[in-house]
Structures are given as structure tokens and as C-alpha cells.
C-alpha positions in Angstrom: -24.5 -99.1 57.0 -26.8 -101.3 54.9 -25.7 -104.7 54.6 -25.2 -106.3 51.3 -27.7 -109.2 51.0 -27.7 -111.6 48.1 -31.4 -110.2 48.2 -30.6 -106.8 47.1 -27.9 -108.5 45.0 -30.3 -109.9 43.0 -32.7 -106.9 42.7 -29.7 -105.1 41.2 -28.9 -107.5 38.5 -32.6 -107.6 37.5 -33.2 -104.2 37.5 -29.6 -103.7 35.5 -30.8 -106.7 33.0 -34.3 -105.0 32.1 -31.9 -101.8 31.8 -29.6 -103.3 29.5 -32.8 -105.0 27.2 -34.1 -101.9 26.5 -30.7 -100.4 25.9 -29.8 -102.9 23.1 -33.3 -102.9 21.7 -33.2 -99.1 21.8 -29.7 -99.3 19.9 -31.1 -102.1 17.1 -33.9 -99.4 16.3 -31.0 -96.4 15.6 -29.3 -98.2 13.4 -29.5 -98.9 9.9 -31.3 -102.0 8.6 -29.4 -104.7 7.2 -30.0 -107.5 4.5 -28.2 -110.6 5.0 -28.0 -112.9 2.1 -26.6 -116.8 2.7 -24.2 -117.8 -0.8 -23.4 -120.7 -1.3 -20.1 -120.5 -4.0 -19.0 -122.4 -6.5 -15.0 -122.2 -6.3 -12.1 -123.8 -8.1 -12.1 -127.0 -6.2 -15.5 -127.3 -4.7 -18.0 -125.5 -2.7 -17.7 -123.2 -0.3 -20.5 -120.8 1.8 -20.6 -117.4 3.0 -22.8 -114.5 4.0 -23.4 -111.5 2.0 -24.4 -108.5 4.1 -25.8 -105.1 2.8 -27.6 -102.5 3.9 -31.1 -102.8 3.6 -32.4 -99.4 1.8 -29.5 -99.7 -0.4 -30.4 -98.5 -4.0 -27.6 -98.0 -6.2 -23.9 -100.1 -6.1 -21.5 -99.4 -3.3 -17.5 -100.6 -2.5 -17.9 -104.2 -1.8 -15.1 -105.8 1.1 -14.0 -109.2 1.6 -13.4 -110.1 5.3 -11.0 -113.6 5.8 -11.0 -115.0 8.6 -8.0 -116.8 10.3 -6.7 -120.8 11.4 -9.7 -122.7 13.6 -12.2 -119.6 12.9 -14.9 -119.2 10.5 -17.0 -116.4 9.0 -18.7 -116.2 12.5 -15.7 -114.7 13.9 -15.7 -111.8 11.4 -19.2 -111.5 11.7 -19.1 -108.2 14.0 -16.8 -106.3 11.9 -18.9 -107.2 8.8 -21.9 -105.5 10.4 -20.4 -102.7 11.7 -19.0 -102.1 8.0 -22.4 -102.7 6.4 -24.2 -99.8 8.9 -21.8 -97.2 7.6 -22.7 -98.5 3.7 -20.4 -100.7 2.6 -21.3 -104.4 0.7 -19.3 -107.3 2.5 -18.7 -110.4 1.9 -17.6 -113.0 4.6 -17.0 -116.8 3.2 -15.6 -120.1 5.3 -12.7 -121.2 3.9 -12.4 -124.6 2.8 -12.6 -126.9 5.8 -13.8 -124.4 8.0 -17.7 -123.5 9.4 -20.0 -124.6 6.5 -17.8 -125.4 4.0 -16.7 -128.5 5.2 -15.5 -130.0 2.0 -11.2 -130.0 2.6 -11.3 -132.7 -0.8 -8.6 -135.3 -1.3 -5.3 -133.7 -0.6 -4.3 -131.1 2.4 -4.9 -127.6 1.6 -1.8 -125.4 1.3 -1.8 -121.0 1.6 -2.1 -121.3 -2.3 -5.6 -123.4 -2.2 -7.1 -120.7 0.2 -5.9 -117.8 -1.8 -8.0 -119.3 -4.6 -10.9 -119.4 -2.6 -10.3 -115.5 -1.8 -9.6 -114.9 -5.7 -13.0 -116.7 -6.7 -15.1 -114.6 -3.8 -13.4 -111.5 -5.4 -15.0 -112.8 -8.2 -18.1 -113.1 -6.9 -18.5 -109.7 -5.2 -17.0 -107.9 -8.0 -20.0 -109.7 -10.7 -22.2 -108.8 -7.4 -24.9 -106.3 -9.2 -25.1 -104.2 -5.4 -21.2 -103.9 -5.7 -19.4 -101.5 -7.7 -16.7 -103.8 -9.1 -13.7 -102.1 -9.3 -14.5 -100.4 -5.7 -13.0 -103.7 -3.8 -11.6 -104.3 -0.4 -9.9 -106.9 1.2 -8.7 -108.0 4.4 -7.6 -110.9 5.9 -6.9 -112.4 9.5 -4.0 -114.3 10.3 -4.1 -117.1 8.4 -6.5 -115.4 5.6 -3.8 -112.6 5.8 -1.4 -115.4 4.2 -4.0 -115.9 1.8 -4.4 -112.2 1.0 -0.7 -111.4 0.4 -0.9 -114.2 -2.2 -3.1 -112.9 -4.2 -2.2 -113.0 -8.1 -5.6 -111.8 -9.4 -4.9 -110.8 -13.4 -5.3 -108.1 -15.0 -3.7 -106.2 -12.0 -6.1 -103.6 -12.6 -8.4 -105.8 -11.0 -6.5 -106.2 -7.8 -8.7 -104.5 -5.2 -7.9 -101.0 -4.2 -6.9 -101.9 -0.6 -5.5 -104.8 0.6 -5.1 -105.5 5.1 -3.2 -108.3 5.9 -4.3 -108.2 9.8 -2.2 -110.0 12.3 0.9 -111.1 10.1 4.0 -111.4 10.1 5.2 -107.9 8.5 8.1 -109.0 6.9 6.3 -110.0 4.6 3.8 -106.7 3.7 5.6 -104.2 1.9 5.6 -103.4 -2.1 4.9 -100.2 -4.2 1.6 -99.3 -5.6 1.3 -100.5 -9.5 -1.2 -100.4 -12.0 -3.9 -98.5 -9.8 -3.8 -101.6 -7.2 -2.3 -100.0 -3.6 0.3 -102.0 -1.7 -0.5 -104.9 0.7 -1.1 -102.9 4.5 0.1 -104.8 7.6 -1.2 -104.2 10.6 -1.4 -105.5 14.2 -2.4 -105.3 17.7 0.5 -104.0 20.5 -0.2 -107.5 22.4 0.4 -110.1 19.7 2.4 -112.5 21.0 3.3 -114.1 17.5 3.7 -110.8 15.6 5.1 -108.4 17.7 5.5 -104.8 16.7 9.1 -104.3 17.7 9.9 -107.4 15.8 8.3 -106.3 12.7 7.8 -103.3 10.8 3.5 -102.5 10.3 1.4 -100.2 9.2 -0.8 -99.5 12.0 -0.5 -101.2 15.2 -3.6 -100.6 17.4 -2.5 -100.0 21.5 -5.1 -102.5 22.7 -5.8 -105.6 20.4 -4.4 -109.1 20.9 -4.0 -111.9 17.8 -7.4 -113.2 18.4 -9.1 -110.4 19.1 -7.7 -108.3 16.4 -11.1 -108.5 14.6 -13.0 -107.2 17.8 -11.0 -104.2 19.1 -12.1 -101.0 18.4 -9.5 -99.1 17.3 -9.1 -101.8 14.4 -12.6 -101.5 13.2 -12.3 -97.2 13.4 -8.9 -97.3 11.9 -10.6 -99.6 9.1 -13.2 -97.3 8.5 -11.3 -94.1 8.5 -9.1 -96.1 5.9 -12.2 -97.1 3.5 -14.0 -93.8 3.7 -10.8 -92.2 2.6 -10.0 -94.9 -0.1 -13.3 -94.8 -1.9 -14.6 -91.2 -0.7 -17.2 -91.9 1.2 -18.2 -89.7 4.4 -17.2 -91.7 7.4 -20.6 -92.2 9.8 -18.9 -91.6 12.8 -22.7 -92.0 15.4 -23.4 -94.9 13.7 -20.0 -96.5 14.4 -20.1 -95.8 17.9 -23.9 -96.9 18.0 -22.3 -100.1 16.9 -19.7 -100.7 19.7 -22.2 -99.7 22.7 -24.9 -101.9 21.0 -21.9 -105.0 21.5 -21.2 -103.3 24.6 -24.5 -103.8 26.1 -24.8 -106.9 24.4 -21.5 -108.2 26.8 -23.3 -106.3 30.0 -26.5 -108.5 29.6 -24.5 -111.8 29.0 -22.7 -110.9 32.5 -26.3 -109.4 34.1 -27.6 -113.1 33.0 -24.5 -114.8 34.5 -24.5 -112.8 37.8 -28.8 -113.5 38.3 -27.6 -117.3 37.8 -25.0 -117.5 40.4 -26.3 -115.4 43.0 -30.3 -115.8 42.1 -32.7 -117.7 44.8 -33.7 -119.9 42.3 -33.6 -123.9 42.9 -31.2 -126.5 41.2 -33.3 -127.4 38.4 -36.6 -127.6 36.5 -38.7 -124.5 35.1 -36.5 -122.1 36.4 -33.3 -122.9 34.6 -35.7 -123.6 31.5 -37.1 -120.2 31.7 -34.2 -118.5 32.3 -32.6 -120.1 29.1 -34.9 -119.0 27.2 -35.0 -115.4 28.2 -31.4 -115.2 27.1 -32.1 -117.0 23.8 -35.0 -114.6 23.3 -32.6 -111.8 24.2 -30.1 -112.1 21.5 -33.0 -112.8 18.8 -34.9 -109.6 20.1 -31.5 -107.6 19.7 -31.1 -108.7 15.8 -28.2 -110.8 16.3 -29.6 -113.5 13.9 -32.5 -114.4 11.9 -34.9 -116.4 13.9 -32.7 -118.9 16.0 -29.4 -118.4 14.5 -27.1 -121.6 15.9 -23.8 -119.8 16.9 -25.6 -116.8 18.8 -27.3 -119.7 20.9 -24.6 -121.6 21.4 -23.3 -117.6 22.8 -25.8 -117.8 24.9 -26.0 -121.7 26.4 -22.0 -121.2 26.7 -23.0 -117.8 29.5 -25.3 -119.9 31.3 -23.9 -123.1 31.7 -21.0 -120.8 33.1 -23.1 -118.9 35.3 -24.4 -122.8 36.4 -20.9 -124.4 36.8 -19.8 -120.9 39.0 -23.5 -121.8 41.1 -22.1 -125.3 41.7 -18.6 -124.0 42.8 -20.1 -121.3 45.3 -21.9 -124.4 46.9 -18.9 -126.6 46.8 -15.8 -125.7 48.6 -13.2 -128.1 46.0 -14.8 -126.2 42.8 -14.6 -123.6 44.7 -10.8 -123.6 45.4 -10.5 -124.4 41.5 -12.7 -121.5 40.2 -10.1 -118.9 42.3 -7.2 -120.5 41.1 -8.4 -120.5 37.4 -9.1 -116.3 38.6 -5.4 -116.3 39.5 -3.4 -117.9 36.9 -6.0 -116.1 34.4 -5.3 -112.7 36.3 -1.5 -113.7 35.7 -2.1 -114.3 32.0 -3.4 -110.8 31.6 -1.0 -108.8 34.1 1.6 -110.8 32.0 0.4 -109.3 28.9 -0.2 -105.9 29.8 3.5 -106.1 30.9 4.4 -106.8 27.8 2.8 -104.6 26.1 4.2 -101.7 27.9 7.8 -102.9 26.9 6.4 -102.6 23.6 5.0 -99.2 24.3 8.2 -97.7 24.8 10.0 -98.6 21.2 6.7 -99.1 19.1 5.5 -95.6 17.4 2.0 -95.2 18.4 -0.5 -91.9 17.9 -0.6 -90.2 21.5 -4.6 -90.3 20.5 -4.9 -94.1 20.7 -3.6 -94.3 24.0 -6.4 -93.2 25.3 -7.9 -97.0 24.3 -5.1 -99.0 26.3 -7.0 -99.9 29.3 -9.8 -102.0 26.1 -7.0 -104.2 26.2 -8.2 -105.5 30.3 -12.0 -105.3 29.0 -11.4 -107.2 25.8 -8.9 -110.1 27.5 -11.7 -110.9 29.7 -14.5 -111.6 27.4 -12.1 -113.3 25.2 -10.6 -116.5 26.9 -14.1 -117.8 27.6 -15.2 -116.6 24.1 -12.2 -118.9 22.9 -12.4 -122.2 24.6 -16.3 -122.0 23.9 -15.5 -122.0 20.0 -12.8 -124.3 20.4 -14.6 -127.0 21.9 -17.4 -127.0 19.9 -15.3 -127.0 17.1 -13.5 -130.5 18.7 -16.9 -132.1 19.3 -19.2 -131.2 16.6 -16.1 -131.1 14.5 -16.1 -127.5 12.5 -20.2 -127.9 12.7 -20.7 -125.3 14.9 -22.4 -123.3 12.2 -25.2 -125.6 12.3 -27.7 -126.8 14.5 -25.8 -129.4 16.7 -25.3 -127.2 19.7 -28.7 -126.3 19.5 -29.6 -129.7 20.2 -27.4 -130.3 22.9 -29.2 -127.7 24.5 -32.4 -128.7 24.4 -31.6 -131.9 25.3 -29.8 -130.5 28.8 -32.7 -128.4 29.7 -35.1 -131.2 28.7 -33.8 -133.8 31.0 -34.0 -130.5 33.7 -38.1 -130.8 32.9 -38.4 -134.3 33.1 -36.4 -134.5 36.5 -35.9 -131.3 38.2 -32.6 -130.9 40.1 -31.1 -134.4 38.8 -27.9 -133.2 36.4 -27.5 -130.9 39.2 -27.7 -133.7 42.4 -25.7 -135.8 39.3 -22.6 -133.4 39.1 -22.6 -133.2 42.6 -22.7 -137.3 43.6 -19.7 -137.3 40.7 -17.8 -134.6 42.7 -18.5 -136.4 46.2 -17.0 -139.8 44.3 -14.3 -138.4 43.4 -13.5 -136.3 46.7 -13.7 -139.8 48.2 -11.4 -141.4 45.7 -8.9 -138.9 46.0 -9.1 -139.2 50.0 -8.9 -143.1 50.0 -6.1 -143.2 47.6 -4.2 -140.7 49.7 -5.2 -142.4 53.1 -3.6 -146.1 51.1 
């Protein structure tokens, strides 16, 4: 029997990291072109910014949606669901709230529900004067905390209410209503592992067998049942290849990340200098190649720097028997998170009414859990230390600041981190040994 050598370890993960380049820039090429415009919107109490995406050939108006995103979040987290809505024809519209992302102006006095259901009323506005929308073809649908926003809308004449309003990931109480004046009633839906709004707690609309509160906007059988839902609301054929061209393009978009992690960890490269530089880089010249921004678009970076400086902290730990220990218990209490919630979900299962198709999707929920937690305390802390700036170009910086001082003095943040861990090993021993 061949023995596994972290030689032929790293031949796999190169040879599966060229696979998975050519597999997302062979996806990018199937699908449809896009056209992303930046707005910046003059609202009721301010300014706010968003991103305007349509597809590129388009030629005549089309249904225009609205995608809110929730509390901490920003238009970056709807991003993927705005795309995949724009390949199958649709115009949509994703603004930051006030005090969120770019638009950082929050003004004097706290904002309330009522001050971002304004903001949602004005970018109604805006995508219904839009001359690429058809203005009374509208969507909308909000996330959590722009699902609060949503259900208050109070946009006059009703007519102009849009045609279909989602109120993702909220309480459902509060959903329910009869269709009046051509407007149809507020939808709430849900995924079978939200914690805060439970399915057996609640009556909803739809409740999806594998999505979480935050990854509600991600999961697949969200974005498919949101699809199905438009196509049939505005009567428009529902591009089922492009959709799924869509999902294995994020697919292999994930694979890669993990491909780059795994060459990081287990690659024969040395603690420092050109080879962390260029391997940097390559990532960052990765996700531009794919389409994922326009030239060096901050937050897909960040993406990107976030992977790698994982990939680096899991290098130090498999070097150094105390990060060691805490890497496998952060695997075990994270595992424990995850059995916990599939758990739960299964209790769920058994008094939730579910289509026997969608339970073909339950196992996502494993897949999706464990891009997600890393995904999360990425966004979260650059949201604490840049605060809300993440948009921009600060982690950018950070970045090139890191792998500049790797240059300049190959192997020193490296032989740095690793004095700092010695100090305080021998802290730790000295107090125990007083």
C-alpha cells in the first residue's frame, strides 16, 4: 500500500486547484453577462448607496426586485442572490441601509423599523422610475431585519405596492393579510434551522429543509423557490441550466478557497517572504479572473486574505502542539454546534409540513454550516475594526501591509507569533509553578 506523503498531498491539491480554475472560468463564460451599475440615492433623510445589477444584453424593460438585507449585514451579503436573479433576467436592486456598508450616514437620532422602511419605499422609487425596469413589475424581499422593514411598507396608491412581497427570516406572526387592490399579500418564509424563527412556532409560507437565519440568503432551495415564485408572478420562463450554472459556479468558487487553504497548510513552502506573497496573489487573481468583482473589488479580497490567513494560522498550529490542542477543540465544540442543530432540525421535521421533494437537500444544511461560521466572524470583525467600512478599501490595505512586511523580512511575523506563543507558554508555566 502507497503511503500517503504530504508530497503527494500537495500534488493533489495542485492539480485539484488548476482543476477548479478552469472549472469556474469555464462556468463565468456559460453564463450570461451582467452590468453592474454603483447608485448612489438620494432618500428621505440622507444618502444612501446601492448596486444596480442587470443583465448585460438587456434591450427592453424587465420586473425589477429589491433585495434587503438584514441587522450587521450589508448589500454584500445579498450580493449572490442578486446575481443569480439577474442571469435568469431580472433588474435588481440591492441598497445599504442607513448605517450599514456605504451608507454610513445613521444622522442625529437612532434609526427605528419605520426610518428603514423609508429607505426601502424611496429605492422602490428608484427602481420603479428605473427606464430598464418595468414599473409596475416590482419585487421585494427582505432579510430579517429588512423583512421588518418590508412588512411595513405603506407605499400609496396601493396599486403601487409591488406585486410580491418575502419577508425572509421573520417572525410569522406577523405575515399574513389578503390580496387588495392588485398588491399580493406579505409571504413569510424560513429555513427548518432558525433558531429565532422556528417553523413549529410560527406559521410560514415556505420553509426551506436546509437553511439557517444567516444563511437564509445562500441556500439553495431559497434562491430556486424564489425563482419558481417570480417566473410565475410576472410570467416569465424560469432558466432552470442557468440557475444551476449559478450554484456549481459558487460551488467551485468554495472548492478553490479550501484547495488554497489545504496547499497553505500542508504545502513545502517556508514561513515567509515571496512564497506567501505569491500565493496571495494567486488567490486575489483567482476571484478577479472568476468575475466576482470589477477589477479589485474590496469585500471579495478581504474573502480571499480571510482563507489564507486561515490556511496560515492552521500552518502555525500544525507546528505548534498548544495551537494545536486549540484548533481540535474549536473542531469539537464547532462539530457540537452543528450535530446540535441538525438535531434540532429533525424535531422540527417531524411537525413542520415540508415537500417530500426538498428533502432531498437536507444534508446542504452540513455543507452550508461549515462555510458559514468562518464566513461570519470574518464579516463581523471587520465590521468591529473598520467600523461598517468593509465595503471600502481598508482591508485592502491591511493586506498589503501584512504581506509587505513578509518582503521586507521574510519569516519575521511568522518567528514573531511564535516568540509571542513561547512567552506566553512560559507565563502560563511560571504562574502555575508560583
Amino acid at each position: 500500500m502507497t503511503k500517503v506523503t504530504p508530497q503527494i498531498v500537495m500534488r493533489i491539491l495542485l492539480f485539484s486547484t488548476v482543476c477548479f480554475v478552469l472549472l469556474v472560468l469555464f462556468l463565468q463564460a456559460r453564463l450570461p453577462e451582467l452590468s453592474q451599475q454603483e447608485v448612489e440615492l438620494p432618500v428621505r433623510q440622507g444618502m444612501i448607496k446601492g448596486t444596480l445589477w442587470l443583465p448585460a444584453s438587456a434591450v427592453s424593460a424587465r420586473p425589477g426586485v429589491l433585495l434587503v438585507h438584514g441587522v450587521a449585514s450589508s448589500r454584500r451579503s445579498v450580493q449572490s442572490l442578486a446575481k443569480t436573479l439577474a442571469y435568469q433576467g431580472f433588474g435588481v436592486f440591492t441598497p445599504d441601509l442607513r448605517g450599514y456598508g456605504e451608507s454610513l450616514d445613521r444622522g442625529e437620532s437612532p434609526l427605528r423599523v419605520e426610518d428603514y422602511t423609508e429607505d426601502v419605499e424611496d429605492s422602490l422609487a428608484f427602481l420603479r422610475g428605473h427606464p430598464a425596469i418595468k414599473g409596475g413589475e416590482l419585487a421585494v424581499l427582505g432579510h430579517s431585519l429588512g423583512a421588518s422593514a418590508v412588512a411595513g411598507l405603506s407605499v400609496q396608491p396601493l396599486q403601487a405596492m409591488p406585486r410580491l412581497r418575502i419577508a425572509l427570516s421573520m417572525q410569522g406572526a406577523s405575515v399574513h393579510g389578503d390580496s387588495a387592490g392588485g398588491a399580493l399579500a406579505l409571504q413569510g418564509w424560513t429555513g427548518l434551522y432558525d433558531p429565532f424563527h422556528p417553523p413549529y412556532v410560527s406559521p410560514f409560507q415556505y420553509v426551506s429543509p436546509c437553511a439557517s437565519h444567516g444563511l437564509a440568503l445562500e441556500d439553495i432551495c431559497v434562491k430556486k423557490k424564489l425563482l419558481e415564485t417570480l417566473s410565475r408572478t410576472f410570467q416569465r420562463p424560469f432558466n432552470a441550466a442557468d440557475f444551476w450554472l449559478s450554484v456549481g459556479l459558487q460551488a467551485c468558487m468554495v472548492a478553490l478557497g479550501l484547495s488554497l487553504v489545504g496547499l497553505w497548510v500542508w504545502g513545502p513552502l517556508a514561513p515567509g517572504g515571496y512564497s506567501l506573497l505569491l500565493a496571495s496573489v494567486s488567490a486575489c487573481a483567482m476571484f478577479s479572473l472568476a468575475g466576482y468583482f470589477r477589477g479589485l473589488y474590496p469585500p471579495y479580497c478581504a474573502t480571499a486574505i480571510a482563507l489564507l490567513t486561515f490556511g496560515y494560522v492552521l500552518r502555525l498550529a500544525y507546528r505548534n502542539p498548544s495551537l494545536l490542542k486549540v484548533f481540535k477543540w474549536s473542531v469539537v465544540i464547532y462539530l457540537s454546534y452543528v450535530s446540535a442543530s441538525i438535531l434540532r432540525g429533525l424535531m422540527a421535521l417531524i411537525v413542520t409540513d415540508l415537500p417530500l421533494s426538498d428533502l432531498r437537500y437536507l444534508p446542504l444544511f452540513v455543507v452550508q454550516s461549515v462555510g458559514y461560521v468562518p464566513q461570519w466572524l470574518h464579516d463581523k470583525m471587520l465590521a468591529i475594526f473598520f467600523q461598517q467600512q468593509y465595503a471600502r478599501l481598508e482591508p485592502t490595505l491591511v493586506f498589503w501591509l501584512f504581506w509587505g512586511i513578509e518582503i521586507l523580512w521574510p519569516g519575521r511575523l511568522v518567528k514573531s507569533l511564535e516568540q509571542a506563543v513561547d512567552w506566553w507558554e512560559d507565563q502560563t508555566f511560571q504562574k502555575s509553578w508560583d
